[in-house]
C-alpha positions as CSV (number, residue, x, y, z in Angstrom):
1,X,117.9,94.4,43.6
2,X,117.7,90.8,42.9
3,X,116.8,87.5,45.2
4,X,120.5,87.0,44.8
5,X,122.0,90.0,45.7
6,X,119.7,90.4,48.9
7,X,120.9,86.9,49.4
8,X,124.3,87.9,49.8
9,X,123.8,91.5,51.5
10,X,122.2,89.7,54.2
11,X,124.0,86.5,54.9
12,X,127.3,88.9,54.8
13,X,125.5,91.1,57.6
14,X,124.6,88.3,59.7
15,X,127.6,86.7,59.8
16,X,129.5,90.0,60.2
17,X,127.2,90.7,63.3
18,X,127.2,87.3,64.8
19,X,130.9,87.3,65.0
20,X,130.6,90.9,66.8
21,X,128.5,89.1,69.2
22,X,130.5,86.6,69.8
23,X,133.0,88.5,70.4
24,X,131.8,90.8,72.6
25,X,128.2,89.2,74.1
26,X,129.1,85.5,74.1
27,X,130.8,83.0,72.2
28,X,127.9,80.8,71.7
29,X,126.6,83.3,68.8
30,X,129.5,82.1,66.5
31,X,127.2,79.1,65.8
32,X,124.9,81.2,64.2
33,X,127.8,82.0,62.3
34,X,128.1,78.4,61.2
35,X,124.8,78.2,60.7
36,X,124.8,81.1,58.2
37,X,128.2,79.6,56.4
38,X,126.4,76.2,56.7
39,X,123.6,77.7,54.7
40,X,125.3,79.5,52.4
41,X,127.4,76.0,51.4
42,X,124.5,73.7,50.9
43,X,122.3,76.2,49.0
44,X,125.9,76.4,46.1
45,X,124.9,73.2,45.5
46,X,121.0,73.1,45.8
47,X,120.4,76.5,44.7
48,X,117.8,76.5,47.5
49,X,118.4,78.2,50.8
50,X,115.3,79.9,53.5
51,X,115.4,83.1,53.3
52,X,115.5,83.0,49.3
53,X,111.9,81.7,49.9
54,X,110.9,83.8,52.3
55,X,112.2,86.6,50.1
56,X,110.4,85.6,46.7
57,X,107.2,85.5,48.9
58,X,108.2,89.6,49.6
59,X,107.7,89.7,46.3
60,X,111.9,90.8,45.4
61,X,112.6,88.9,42.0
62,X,115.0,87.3,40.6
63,X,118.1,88.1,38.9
64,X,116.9,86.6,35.6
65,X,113.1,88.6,36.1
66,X,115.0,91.6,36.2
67,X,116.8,91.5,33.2
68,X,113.9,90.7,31.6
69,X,112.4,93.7,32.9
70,X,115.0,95.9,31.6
71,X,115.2,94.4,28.2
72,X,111.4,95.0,27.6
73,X,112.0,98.5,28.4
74,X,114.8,98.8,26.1
């Protein structure tokens, strides 16, 4: 999987278990449901967000190294 895709997996799964927190644990953990949605908005228009970073240093590539991958194996 790409940068982007694990981008989105996690960012959906935090926000979906924040707001189960905040339901059931305390309300204060729907701001780290802004804080994802916050994140999510700024990096549409600076194509830059944390955990993209901290991902790429994992070593997960992106979605344009991948198809590069699987073009020089076609």
């Amino acid at each position: 999987m790409s940068v982007e895709r694990w981008l989105r997996l996690i960012a959906g799964f935090f926000i979906l278990l924040s707001v189960a927190l905040g339901h059931w644990v305390s309300a204060y953990f729907y701001l780290f449901t802004a804080f994802v949605g916050l994140n999510l908005l700024q990096s549409a228009f600076t194509d830059w967000c944390p955990m993209m970073s901290f991902l790429k240093l994992l070593g997960v590539k992106t979605a344009a190294q991948c198809a590069l991958e699987q073009k020089a194996r076609a």
